[in-house]
N, C-alpha and C positions, 0 to 999 in steps of 0.2 A: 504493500500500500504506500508507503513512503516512496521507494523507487516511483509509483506511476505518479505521485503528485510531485516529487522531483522533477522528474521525466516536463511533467505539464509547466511547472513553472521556470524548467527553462527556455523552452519553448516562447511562452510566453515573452519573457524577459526579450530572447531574441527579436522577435516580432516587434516589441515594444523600442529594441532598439533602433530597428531598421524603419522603423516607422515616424520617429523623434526624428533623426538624426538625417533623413530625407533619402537624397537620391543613392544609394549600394555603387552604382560606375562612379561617382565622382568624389567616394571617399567621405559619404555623407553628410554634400554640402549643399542639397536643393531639398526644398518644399517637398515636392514630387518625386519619387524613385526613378531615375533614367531621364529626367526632363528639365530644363533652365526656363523658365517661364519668367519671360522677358515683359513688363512693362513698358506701352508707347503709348505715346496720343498722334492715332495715325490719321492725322492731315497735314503734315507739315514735308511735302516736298521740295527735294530730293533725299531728302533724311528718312520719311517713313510715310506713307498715303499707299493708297488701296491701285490695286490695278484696275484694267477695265471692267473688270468681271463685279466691284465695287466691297470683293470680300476678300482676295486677297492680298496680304501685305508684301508692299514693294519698298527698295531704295536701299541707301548706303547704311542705315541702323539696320535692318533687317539683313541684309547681305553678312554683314558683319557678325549678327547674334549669332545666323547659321553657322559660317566660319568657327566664331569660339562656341558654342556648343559641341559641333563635333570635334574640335582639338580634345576639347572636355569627356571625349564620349558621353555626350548627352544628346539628347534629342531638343530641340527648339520649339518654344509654344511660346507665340504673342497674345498680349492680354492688351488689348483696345482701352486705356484708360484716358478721361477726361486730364489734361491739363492740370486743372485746379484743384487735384485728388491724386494725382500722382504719386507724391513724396508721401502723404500719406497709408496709400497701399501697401510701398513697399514696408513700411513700419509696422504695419499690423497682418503682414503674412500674405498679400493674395498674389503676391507675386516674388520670385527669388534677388532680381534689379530691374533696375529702369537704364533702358538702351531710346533715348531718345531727342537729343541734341543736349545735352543739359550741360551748362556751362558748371566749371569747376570752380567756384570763389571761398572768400574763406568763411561767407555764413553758413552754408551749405556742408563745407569740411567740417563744420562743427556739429552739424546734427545728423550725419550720415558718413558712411565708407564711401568712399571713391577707387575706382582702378585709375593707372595712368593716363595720362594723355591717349587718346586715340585719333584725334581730327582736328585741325586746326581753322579757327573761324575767328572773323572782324563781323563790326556791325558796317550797313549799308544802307543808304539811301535810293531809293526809289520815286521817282515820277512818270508822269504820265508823256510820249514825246509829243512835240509839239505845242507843250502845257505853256501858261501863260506864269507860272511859277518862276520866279525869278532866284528861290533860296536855291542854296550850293551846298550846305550842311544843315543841319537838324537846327543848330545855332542860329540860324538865320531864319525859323520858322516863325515869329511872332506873326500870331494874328491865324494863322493857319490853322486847316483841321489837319492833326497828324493821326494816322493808322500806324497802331503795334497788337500784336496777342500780347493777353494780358498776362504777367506777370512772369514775365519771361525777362530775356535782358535788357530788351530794346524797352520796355514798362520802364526798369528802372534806369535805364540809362535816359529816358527823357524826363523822368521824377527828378534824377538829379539836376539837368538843366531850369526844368520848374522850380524848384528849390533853392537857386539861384538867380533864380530872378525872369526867365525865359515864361513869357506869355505866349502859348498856344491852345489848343482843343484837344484836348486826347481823344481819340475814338480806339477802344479797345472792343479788341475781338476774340471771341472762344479759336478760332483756327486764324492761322497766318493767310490761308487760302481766302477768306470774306477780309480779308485787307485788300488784296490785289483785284477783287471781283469789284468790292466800292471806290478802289480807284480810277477803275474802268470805267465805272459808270459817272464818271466825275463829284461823286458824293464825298470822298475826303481830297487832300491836296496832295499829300505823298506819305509815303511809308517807310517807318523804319524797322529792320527786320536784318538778320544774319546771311551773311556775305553769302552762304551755299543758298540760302534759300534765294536769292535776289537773283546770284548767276540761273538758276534753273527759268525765273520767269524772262527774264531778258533773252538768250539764249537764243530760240527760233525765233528764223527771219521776218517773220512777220509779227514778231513781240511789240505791243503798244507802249511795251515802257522803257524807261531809259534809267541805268542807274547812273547817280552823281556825286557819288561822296562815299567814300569807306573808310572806316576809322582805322588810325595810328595802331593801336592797341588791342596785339592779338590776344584773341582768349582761348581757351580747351577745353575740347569733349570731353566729357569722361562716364565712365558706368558706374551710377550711384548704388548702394546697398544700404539695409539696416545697420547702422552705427554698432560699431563690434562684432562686425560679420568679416571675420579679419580672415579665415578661412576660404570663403567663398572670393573675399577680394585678392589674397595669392594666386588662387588660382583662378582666376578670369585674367590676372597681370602675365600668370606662365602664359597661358594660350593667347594674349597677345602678343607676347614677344617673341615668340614661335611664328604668328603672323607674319609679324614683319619681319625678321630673319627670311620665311621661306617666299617671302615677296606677294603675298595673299594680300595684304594693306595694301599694296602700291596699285593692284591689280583692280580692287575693288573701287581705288579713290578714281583711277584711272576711268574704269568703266561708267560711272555715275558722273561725277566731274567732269572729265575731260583735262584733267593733271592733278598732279600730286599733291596731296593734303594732309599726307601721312609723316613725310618725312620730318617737318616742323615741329610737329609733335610728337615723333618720337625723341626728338633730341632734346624734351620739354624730360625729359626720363632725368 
């Protein structure tokens, strides 16, 4: 009788292990057994937005998640998260990180894990061509309506010109995409918004917009986690570094881009 409740409780135990401690392939460091379940808010391309089919997920975040998942042997599952609940999510479990432009600063260092550098991005200006907009930077926007997604960098980066004294309109939006769509229709004046995403709309020959101004001061992608998730962030930094060693980064910056966005930031290492 002992032996069989022995028997039962360790079993148990096991099970209990393997089920705490997450994913058995990657040394139980995911949510899920076998799977990285990736956090985005997919409208923001070339970073992460849906293909034609309007359900599956495209762009250089996704490219990318696949890439380190399988370094990881894991399998890759995107979770469609809002913006504005993001950093939340991963806090309270429904997802392993967030893969989805997120800039690395030090308020953020402080309430969460980061991997390295993965991508390297400036902010950008946007207008419409032909616009009657006569401003050249964001600085020079008094009186204007500006379009950002809110609470992103481009929010705080014109919070901080407001706060010094810069009169404009903010018009914030849940996706970066309903900025470019009301600038189209002439309903804001211009946009500010991250160097990759600005290259994406300008790009084809017949793009209506022009960009005019990209700031001095690069900033870095990076993969956020729950804060003391020091495990899971060694290894998402091995399976990038293994990236970029076997030229999968350059490949991928290459293919979405059209040049390299990788090298910069790796040397951010």
């Amino acid at each position: 009788m002992k032996k069989a409740i022995l028997a039962v409780c360790v079993i148990l135990l096991t099970n209990g292990v393997l089920f705490a401690g997450g994913s058995k392939d990657s040394g139980g460091l995911t949510i899920k057994q076998g799977v990285l379940m990736i956090g985005m808010e997919v409208g923001y391309p070339p970073m992460e937005y849906f293909d034609d089919d309007g359900k599956t997920p495209i762009g250089f975040d996704v490219e990318m998640g696949k890439a380190i998942a399988e370094k990881m042997g894991l399998k890759p599952q995107f979770v469609d998260t809002a913006w504005d609940g993001i950093f939340a999510g991963v806090n309270t479990g429904k997802y392993d990180c967030i893969m989805s432009s997120v800039t690395i600063n030090p308020v953020r260092l402080q309430a969460h894990n980061f991997s390295k550098p993965y991508v390297s991005n400036t902010l950008a200006m946007v207008v419409l061509k032909g616009s009657s907009v006569s401003a050249r930077t964001p600085m020079e926007t008094t009186g204007l309506d500006v379009a950002f997604q809110s609470e992103t960098t481009s929010d705080f980066y014109m919070e901080e010109l407001a706060a010094g004294g810069l009169r404009y309109t903010p018009r914030r939006y849940e996706k970066v995409m309903y900025c470019f769509d009301e600038l189209k229709l002439g309903r804001v004046d211009v946009i500010v918004t991250d160097l990759l995403v600005a290259y994406d709309y300008i790009a084809p020959a017949d793009s209506p917009f022009q960009m005019v101004w990209t700031s001095d001061d690069p900033e870095q992608f990076g993969i956020c986690m729950k804060k003391g998730n020091d495990a899971l962030t060694d290894g998402i930094n091995r399976a990038l570094e293994e990236l970029f060693n076997d030229g999968t980064m350059l490949k991928i910056s290459n293919k979405i881009f059209g040049m390299d966005l990788v090298t910069s930031a790796r040397q951010a290492w």
